[in-house]
C-alpha positions in Angstrom: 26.0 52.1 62.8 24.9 48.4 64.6 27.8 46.7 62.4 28.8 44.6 65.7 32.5 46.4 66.0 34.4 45.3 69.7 37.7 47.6 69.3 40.0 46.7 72.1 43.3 48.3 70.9 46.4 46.8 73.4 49.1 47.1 70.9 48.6 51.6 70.4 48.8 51.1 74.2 52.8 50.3 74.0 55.1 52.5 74.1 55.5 55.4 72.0 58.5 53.4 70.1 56.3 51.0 68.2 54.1 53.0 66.7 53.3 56.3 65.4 49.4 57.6 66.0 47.8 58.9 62.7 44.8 58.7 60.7 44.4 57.1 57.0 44.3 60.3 54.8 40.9 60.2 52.9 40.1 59.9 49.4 37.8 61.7 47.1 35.9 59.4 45.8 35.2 56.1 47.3 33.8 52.8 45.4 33.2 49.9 47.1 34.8 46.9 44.8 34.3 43.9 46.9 33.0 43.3 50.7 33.7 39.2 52.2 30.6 38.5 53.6 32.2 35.3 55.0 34.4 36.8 56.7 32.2 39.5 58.0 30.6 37.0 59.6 33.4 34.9 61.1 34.1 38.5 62.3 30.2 39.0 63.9 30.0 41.9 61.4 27.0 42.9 59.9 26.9 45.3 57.0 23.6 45.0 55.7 22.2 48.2 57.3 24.7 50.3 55.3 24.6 51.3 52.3 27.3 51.3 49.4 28.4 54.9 49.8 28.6 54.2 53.9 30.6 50.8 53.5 32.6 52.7 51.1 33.8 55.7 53.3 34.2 53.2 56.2 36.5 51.0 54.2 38.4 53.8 52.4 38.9 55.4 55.9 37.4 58.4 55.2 35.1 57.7 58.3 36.6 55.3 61.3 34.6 53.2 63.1 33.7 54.3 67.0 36.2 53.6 69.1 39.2 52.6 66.6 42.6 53.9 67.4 44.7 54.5 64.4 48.3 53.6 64.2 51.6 53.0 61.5 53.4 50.3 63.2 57.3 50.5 63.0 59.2 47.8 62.4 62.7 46.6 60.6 63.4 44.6 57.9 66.4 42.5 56.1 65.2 43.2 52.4 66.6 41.1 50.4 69.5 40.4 52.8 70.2 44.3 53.6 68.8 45.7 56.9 66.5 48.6 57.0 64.3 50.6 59.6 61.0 50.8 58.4 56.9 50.6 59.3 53.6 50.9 58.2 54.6 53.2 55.1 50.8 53.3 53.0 48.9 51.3 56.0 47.3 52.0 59.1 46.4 49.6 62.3 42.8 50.9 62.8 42.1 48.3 66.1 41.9 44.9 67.3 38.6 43.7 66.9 37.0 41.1 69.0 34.8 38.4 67.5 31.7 37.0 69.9 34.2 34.2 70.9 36.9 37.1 72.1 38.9 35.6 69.1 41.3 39.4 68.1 41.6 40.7 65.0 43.8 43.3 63.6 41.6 45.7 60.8 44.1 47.5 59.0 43.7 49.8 55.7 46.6 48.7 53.5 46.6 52.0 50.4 45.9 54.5 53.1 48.1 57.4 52.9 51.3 58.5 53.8 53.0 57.8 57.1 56.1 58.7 58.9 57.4 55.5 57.7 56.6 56.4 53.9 60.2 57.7 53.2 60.0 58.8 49.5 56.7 56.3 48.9 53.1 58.0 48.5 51.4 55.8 50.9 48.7 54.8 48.1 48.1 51.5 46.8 46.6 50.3 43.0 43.4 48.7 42.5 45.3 45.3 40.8 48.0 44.5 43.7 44.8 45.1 45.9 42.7 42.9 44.5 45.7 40.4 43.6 46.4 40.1 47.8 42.5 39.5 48.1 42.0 36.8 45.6 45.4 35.3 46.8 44.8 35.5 50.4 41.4 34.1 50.0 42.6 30.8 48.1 45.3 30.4 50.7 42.3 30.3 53.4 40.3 28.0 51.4 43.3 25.7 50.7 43.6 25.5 54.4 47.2 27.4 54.8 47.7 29.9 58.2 47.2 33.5 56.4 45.9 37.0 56.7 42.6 38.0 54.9 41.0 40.7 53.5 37.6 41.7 54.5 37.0 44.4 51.1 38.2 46.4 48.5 37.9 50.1 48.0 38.6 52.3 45.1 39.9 55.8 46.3 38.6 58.0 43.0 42.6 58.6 42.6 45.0 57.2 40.4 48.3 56.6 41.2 51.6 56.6 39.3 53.8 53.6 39.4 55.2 52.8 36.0 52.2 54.5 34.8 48.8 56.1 36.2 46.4 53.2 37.9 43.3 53.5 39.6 43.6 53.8 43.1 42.6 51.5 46.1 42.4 51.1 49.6 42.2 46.8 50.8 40.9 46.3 54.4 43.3 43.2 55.5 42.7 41.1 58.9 45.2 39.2 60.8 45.6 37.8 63.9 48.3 40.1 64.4 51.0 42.6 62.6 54.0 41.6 64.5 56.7 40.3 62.3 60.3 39.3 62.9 61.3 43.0 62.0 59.3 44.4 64.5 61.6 42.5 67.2 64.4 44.1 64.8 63.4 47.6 65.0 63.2 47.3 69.0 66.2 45.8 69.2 68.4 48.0 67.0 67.3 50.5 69.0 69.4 48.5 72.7 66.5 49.1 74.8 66.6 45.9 77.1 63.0 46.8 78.7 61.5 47.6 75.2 62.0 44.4 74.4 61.0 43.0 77.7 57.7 44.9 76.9 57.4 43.2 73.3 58.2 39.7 74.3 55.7 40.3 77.0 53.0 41.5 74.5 53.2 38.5 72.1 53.7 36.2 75.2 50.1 37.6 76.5 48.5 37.8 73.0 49.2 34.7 71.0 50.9 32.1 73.1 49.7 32.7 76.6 50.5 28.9 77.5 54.3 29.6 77.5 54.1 32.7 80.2 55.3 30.7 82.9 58.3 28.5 81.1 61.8 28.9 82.8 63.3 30.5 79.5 60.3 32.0 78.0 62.0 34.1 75.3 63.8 30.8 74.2 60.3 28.7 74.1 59.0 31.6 71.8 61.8 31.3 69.2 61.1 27.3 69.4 57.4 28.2 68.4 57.6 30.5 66.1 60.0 28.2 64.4 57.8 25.3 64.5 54.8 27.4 63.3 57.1 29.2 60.6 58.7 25.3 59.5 54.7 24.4 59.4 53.6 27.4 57.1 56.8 26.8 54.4 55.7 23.4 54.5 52.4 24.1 53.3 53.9 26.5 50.6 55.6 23.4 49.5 53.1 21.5 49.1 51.1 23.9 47.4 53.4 25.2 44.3 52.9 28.7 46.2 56.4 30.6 46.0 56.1 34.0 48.4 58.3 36.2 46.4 59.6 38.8 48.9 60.6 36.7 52.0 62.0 39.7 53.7 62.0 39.6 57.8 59.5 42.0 57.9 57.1 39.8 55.6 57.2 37.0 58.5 54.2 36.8 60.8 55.4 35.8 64.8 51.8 34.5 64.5 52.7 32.0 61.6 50.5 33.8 59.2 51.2 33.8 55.3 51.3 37.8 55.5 52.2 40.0 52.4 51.0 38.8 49.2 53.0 41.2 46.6 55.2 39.2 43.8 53.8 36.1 44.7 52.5 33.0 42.1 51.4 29.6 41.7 54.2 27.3 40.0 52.9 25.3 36.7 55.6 24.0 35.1 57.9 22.3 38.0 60.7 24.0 38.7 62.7 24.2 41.9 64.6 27.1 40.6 61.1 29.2 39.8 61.0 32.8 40.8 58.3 35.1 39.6 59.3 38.7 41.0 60.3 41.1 39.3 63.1 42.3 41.6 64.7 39.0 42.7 67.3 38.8 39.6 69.1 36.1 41.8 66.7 33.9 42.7 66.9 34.6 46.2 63.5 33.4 47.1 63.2 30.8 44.6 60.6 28.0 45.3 63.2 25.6 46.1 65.2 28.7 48.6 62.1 29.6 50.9 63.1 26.8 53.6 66.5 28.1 53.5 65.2 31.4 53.7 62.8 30.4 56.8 65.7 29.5 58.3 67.9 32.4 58.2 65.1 34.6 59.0 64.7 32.7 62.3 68.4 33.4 62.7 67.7 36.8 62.7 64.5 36.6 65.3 67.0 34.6 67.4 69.8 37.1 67.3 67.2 39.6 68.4 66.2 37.3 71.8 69.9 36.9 72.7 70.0 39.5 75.5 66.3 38.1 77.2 67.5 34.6 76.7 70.5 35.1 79.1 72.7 37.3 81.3 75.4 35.1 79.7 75.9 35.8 76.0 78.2 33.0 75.2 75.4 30.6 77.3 72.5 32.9 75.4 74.2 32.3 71.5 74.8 28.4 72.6 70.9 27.7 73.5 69.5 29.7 70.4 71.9 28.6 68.4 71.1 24.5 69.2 67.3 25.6 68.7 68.4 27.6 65.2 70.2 24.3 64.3 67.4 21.7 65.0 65.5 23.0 61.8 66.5 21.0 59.2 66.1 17.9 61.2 62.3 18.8 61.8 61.7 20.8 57.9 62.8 17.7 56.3 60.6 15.3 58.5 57.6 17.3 58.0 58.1 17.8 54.6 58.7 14.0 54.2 55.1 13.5 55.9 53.5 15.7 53.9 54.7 14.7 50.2 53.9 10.8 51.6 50.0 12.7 52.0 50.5 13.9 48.9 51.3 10.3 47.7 48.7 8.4 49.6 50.8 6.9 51.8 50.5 5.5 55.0 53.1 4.8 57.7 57.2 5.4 56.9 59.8 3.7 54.8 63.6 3.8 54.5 63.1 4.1 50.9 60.2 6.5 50.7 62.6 9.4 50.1 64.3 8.3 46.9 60.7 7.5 45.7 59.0 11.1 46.3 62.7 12.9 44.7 62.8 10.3 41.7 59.0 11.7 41.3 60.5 15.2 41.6 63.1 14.7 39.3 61.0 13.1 36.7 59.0 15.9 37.0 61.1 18.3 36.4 62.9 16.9 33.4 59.5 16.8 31.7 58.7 20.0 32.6 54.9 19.0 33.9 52.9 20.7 35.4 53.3 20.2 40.1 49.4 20.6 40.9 48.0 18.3 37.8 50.7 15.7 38.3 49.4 14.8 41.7 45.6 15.2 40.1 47.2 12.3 37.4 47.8 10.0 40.5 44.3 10.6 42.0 42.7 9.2 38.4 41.5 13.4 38.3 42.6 13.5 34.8 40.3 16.3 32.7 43.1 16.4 29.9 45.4 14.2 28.0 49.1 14.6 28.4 51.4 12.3 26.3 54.2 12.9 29.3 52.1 10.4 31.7 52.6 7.5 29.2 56.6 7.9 29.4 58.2 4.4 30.4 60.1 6.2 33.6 56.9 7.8 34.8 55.3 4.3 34.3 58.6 2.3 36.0 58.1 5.1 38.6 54.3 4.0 39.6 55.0 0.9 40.1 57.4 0.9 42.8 54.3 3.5 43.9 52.0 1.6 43.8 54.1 -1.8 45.4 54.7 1.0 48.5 50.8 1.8 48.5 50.0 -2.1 49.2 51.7 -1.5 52.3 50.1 -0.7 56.3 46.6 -1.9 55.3 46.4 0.8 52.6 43.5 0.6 50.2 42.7 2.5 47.3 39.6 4.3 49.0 42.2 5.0 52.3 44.7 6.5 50.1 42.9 8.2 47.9 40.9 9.8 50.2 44.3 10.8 52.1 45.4 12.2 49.0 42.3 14.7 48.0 42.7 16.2 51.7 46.3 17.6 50.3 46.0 17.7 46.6 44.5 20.9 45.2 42.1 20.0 42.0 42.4 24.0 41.4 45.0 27.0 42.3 45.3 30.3 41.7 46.0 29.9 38.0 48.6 32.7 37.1 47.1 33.9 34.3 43.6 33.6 35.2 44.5 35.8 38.2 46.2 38.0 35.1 42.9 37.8 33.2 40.4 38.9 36.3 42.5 42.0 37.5 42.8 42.7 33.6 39.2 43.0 33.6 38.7 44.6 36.8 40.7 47.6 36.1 38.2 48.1 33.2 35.3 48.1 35.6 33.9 44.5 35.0 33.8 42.3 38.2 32.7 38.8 36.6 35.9 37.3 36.4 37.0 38.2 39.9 33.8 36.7 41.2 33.5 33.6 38.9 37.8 33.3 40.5 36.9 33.2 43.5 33.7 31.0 43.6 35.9 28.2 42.6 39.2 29.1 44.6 36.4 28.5 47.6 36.5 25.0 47.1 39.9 23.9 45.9 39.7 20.1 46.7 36.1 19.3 45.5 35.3 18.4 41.7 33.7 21.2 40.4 31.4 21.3 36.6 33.1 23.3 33.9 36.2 24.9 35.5 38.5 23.2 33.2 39.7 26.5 31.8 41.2 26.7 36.0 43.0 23.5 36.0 45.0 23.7 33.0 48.3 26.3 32.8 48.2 29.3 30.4 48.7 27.8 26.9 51.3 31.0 26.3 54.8 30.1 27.5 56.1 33.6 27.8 58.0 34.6 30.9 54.9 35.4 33.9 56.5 38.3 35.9 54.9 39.7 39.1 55.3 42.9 40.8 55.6 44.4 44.2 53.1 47.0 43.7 54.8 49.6 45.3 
């Protein structure tokens, strides 16, 4: 097969600890769903000499690509605040791939069997979380937020039983890398100092080789990571996205949005929204994943403490003042990026009070966070009686006083503004609607989704049905899928 595969697998090279070596288990009867040609070809992979059936048994694992390694990682995890050892329990690591510009890739089948990490799970996946992480994943790439992808989806021929029997499915996701904040976890709790030597070295070598010859190298990582992580929340912010299962072993060390089970779009604004199923208290609320970033940093930092120094008074002291710096730096980049969400150019004292008054206002009328910031940009493809209130209209004009400041013009600002401002999101029960119908064995709606997800800040023809939130007002509950 002349796909264009480059398999260079360093990670199944580590020790024994990290990983265990198995193959996906393979499935009766495979169905190719959906392939991303795009990202085949960001990846220099060509499937066109293949047919369906071959693409199929290739991305259902039933047949691995020359010179793939498999692997379950293992890795730790605080769920929901509790530790636990865990891994790769219904996915396998099949390789690091290497794109023509030697950019790596991990290709992992996520659905693809049981694992030594599987504990009482069946290692299988359903087609509707599948495809739910690929449309999601997607729209996160097009709106220009650090995530993983998927390259296809795969039907297995096998149902599975979760609350009842779905059709199965096996998604192909690609990331820069797997390693998470629980994998330094699972290396630690085990007190092997030159395990985690060998980690710290790994992720040194692989993702931020400029920091290999600092004085304190493990302490420059965690300052990284949390300015990558402090960047990515950011972005969620800004976005309406809300995760949904924060856990440590959900954060990327590579900054990557990874994990896309109970997550949503907010509509209605709400700093207190939570979609999943399982977090009764609101744990990782919209308005909670900052705190959250935080304390999952804590955790990575507790887990450098013996690399950082000999001294473990001296060792808590530095990671601690790093730990501690990240409000100071959330706030300011959040402030930045809520003035870009406002058109605004340059800093005032009083720019604060004027983005949480907005806030406020918003969320006492219960509109809707994306379409607000569509109202400012004159993108207005429905009337809404809550834009002619007197405190939304005493609100613009101290806006619009602030916007006659640093040289601003209308064409500077709105410009500015459509570079952050979404005119389309994943639309909660549109994303309903397409799985709905994909799980009935008609594709249109996934495809027609994504075809407008690919362009989230450009004005599109007729995808007013996308912009507007479901007219139901029923509670929208997601699910982990597991």
């Amino acid at each position: 097969m002349t796909i264009g595969w480059c398999f260079d697998n360093t990670y199944s090279r580590l020790p024994e600890a990290f990983k265990e070596n198995i193959n996906p288990i393979p499935v009766k009867k495979p169905e190719l769903i959906i392939l991303n040609n795009d990202l085949a070809e960001k990846l220099n992979l060509n499937f066109s000499n293949l047919n369906d059936k071959e693409i199929s048994e290739l991305f259902a694992g039933n047949s691995l690509p020359p010179k793939s390694n498999s692997i379950a990682q293992a890795y730790a995890g605080h769920q929901f605040g509790h530790f636990t050892m865990l891994g790769d329990g219904r996915a396998v690591l099949i390789g690091e791939h290497l794109s023509k510009k030697k950019e790596r890739y991990d290709i992992q089948f996520k659905g693809s069997g049981k694992t030594a990490f599987s504990r009482n799970g069946d290692g299988r996946a359903a087609l509707g979380p599948m495809l739910r992480e690929y449309i999601i994943s997607e729209a996160m790439h097009n709106l220009a937020i650090p995530t993983t992808r998927s390259l296809a989806v795969v039907k297995t021929g096998e149902d599975v039983i979760r609350e009842t029997s779905l059709p199965g499915a096996v998604l192909t996701r690609i990331a820069s890398s797997h390693i998470r904040v629980g994998t330094f976890q699972y290396i630690a709790a085990r007190q092997r100092k030159d395990e985690l030597e060998t980690l710290l070295d790994y992720v040194i070598h692989r993702h931020y080789p400029s920091i290999k010859n600092s004085k304190n190298r493990p302490l420059e990582l965690l300052n990284i990571v949390l300015e990558k992580q402090i960047n990515l929340v950011v972005n969620w912010m800004r976005v309406g996205f809300i995760h949904g299962v924060m856990n440590t072993d959900n954060m990327s060390i590579s900054g990557e949005t990874i994990d896309y089970g109970p997550c949503a779009f907010m509509n209605t604004y709400d700093p207190k929204t939570v979609f999943s199923s399982i977090d009764k208290m609101g744990r990782y609320a919209y308005c909670n994943q900052p705190i959250i970033t935080k304390w999952n940093l804590s955790r990575f930092a507790e887990c450098l403490i013996p690399l950082i120094d000999k001294n473990q008074e001296k060792a808590i002291q530095l990671a601690t003042e790093i730990i501690n710096s990240f409000e100071k730096k959330y706030e300011e980049k959040w402030l930045n990026m809520m003035r870009d969400k406002l058109g605004l150019f340059g800093t005032d004292e009083k720019d604060k009070f004027l983005i949480l008054d907005l806030l406020t206002w918003m969320h006492q009328k219960k509109v809707d966070y994306t379409n607000t910031f569509c109202q400012l940009m004159n993108e207005k493809f429905k009337e809404d009686k809550n834009y002619e209130d007197q405190d939304f209209l005493n609100w613009k004009k101290r806006w619009n006083e602030r916007l006659k400041t640093n040289n601003n013009t209308p064409e500077k600002y709105i410009k500015l503004m459509k570079t952050v401002n979404p005119l389309v999101v994943p639309r909660n029960h549109k994303v309903e609607e397409a799985l709905e119908a994909a799980e009935k064995g008609n594709l249109k709606p996934v495809n027609l989704l994504l075809e407008i997800l690919k362009k989230p800040y450009t004005k599109q023809k007729n995808i007013f049905d996308y912009q507007v939130p479901s007219p139901f007002n029923e509670e929208y509950q997601t699910f982990c899928g597991t």
